[in-house]
Phi, psi and omega in degrees: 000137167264138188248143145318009325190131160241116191200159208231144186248198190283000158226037147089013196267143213258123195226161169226188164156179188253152159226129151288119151242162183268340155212194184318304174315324180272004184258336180288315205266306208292314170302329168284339183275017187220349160098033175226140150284122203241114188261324169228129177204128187224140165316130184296101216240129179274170198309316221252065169243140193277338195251341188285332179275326196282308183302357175270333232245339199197094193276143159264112158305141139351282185321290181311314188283329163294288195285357147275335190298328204269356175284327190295324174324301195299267186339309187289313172336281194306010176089015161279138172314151154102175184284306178329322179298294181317323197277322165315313168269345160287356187252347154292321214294120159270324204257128200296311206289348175285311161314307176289353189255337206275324151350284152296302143025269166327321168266282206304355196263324141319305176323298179153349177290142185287159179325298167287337135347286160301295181323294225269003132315322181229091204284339171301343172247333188214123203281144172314291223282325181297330162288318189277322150355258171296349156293332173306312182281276159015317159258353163256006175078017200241060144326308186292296193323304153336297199268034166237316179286357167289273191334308201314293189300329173289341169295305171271350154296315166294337176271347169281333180255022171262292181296323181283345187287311196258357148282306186276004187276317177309291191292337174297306184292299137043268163249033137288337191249325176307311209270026166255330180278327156275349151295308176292332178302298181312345181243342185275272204308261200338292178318338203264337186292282190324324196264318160312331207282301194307310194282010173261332165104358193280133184293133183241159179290177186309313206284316176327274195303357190247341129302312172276355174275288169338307188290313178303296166313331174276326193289279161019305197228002175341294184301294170326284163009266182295321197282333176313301187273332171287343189286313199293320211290330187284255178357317203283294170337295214267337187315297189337311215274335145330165166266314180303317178315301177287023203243316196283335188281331189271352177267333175291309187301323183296334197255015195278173177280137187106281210248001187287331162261021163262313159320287120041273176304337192278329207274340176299300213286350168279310187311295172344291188292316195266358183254009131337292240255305179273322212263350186291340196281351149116353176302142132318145186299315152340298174278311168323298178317305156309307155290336151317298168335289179316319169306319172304119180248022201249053214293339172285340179266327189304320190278319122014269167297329170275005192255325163334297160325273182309316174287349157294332173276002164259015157087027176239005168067174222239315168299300216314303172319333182285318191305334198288337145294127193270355170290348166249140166291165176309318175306324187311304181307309166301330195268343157290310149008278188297318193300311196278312230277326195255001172067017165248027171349257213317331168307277213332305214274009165295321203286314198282313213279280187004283195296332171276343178261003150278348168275327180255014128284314133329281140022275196329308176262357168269020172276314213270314184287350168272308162357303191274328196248355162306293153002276161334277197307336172284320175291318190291348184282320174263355167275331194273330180291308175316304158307299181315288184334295191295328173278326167329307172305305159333313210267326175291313176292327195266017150261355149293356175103002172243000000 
């Protein structure tokens, strides 16, 4: 099998490539022999796969992977097997791509694989740490419990990353509707105003001609323009989509203004919680770690959480390592501090995911309540100047006499 791999080398630089091994572990032990740190390692899919399209075409939801997880329960409760359970909800299942993984599944469990197992084949659908999660319950006999205390968390991930999704949704659209309203003034109005004024001959005031002079120059160059800002917007695009791009971006995203620490405390309190969750479960810290990582759709926190990671297997404990990083904040550290010394990590560290998700719910609304009336106000500023400007002018011809 071929693996995928984003992983940073000894001077700390972000690499991307294919490695063959036969399974994760050995592509991980292939990568340390060459001095690269595995930041990411995904089964390799080539570009042009029937299954990759169909998974473009028909994205399995958040939503959908909750409400199978809390049906399976309910069906395991009642004394159904299963395999029986499963073949029972695929056959509820609308979304084909869900259907087909739900499929496969299904054969593997024939096979002889254990749930999580099977699940944890396909990682585009069923996040690593919520599998070896029920692989917990599967040896302690308690599964339904397990895949109800999963929904529960995806679930309260998902309305955080709903609302925060819905603080930013106001202010875009926003100024999508601002910057279309100063495009049609600047290329219709000002100009047609400009070409009266000139053939009337009128002296116009500063602020007036220093609009309409702008506004000419844009209608003008319109095209020079657009391909100028789609060239940026585009280049910008594909940096992202690198890995030192998306690396920079994501480390940039902690720092914009407004919203940069609500992203930030949102992205602590799922690690907080999820390395809660596995450790309550009875995982070692050893084990734990590597899947926070694997989990991380974050590349500044993944790398972040793996240089943690390595100085913890040297036996530096698990806080000592955070402080070194400005990316887990001072409460965090402390509360691991306290955690490791009283031998109650997974409390501690629910207490610290709590406690960030009532601060970037707050955050939030009061985000949403600065937002709007700002907004207002940034629009009406540029509508109004623009309305000033033109009645200036008005007001300047008929003191010349027309």
């Amino acid at each position: 099998m071929v693996y995928q791999y984003v992983a940073y080398n000894d001077s700390g630089e972000i690499v991307e490539g294919k490695v063959p091994a036969s399974n994760e572990e050995a592509a991980t032990d292939l990568l340390g022999y060459v001095g690269y740190q595995a930041i990411s390692l995904k089964p390799y899919v080539p570009f042009l796969n029937l299954d990759k399209l169909t998974a473009g075409f028909f994205r399995v939801k958040p939503e959908e992977i909750i409400l199978l997880y809390r049906q399976l329960a309910i069906l395991l409760e009642s004394g159904v097997d299963i395999v029986s359970s499963l073949e029972l909800l695929q056959e509820q299942v609308t979304n084909r791509a869900l259907k087909r993984v739900l499929g496969e599944v299904i054969s593997d469990l024939g096979s002889g694989n254990q749930l999580s197992i099977a699940l944890s084949k396909h990682p585009q659908v069923f996040s690593p740490v919520y599998c070896r999660l029920l692989s917990v319950g599967e040896q302690s006999g308690d599964l339904e419990i397990v895949l109800k205390q999963v929904a529960d968390y995806m679930e309260k991930e998902m309305a955080t990353t709903k609302e925060t999704k819905n603080a930013l949704m106001y202010p875009v659209i926003t100024s999508i509707v601002t910057l279309v309203v100063i495009v049609l003034l600047v290329t219709f109005i000002l100009p047609s105003f400009g070409s009266l004024y000139a053939s009337l001959g009128v002296e116009l005031p500063p602020l007036a001609r220093i609009l309409i002079d702008i506004a000419n120059k844009l209608h003008s160059n319109w095209m020079y323009l657009l391909l100028a800002g789609l060239t940026v917007a585009g280049s910008a695009f594909i940096y992202i989509r690198t890995p030192g791009g998306k690396y920079k971006w994501d480390k940039l995203s902690f720092r914009l203004p407004l919203v940069g620490r609500v992203l930030h405390i949102n992205e602590l309190a799922r690690y907080c919680r999820s390395l809660s969750l596995l450790l309550r479960a009875g995982l070692p810290l050893t084990e734990v770690m590597p899947l926070v990582v694997k989990s991380s759709d974050n590349r500044a926190m993944a790398k972040a959480l793996s240089d943690v990671q390595q100085d913890m297997i040297k036996g530096e404990g698990l806080s000592q390592p955070m402080a070194k990083s400005k990316l887990f904040l001072p409460m965090m550290v402390q509360m691991v501090r306290v955690g490791e010394e009283t031998g109650n990590l997974d409390t501690t560290l629910l207490a610290v995911a709590r406690s960030y998700e009532a601060e970037a719910e707050d955050k939030t609304r009061s985000l949403i309540a600065l937002i709007q009336p700002a907004m207002t106000l940034i629009i009406g500023l540029i509508i109004g100047l623009i309305a000033l400007s033109l009645t200036s002018a008005m007001y300047s011809m008929y003191g010349q006499g027309f």
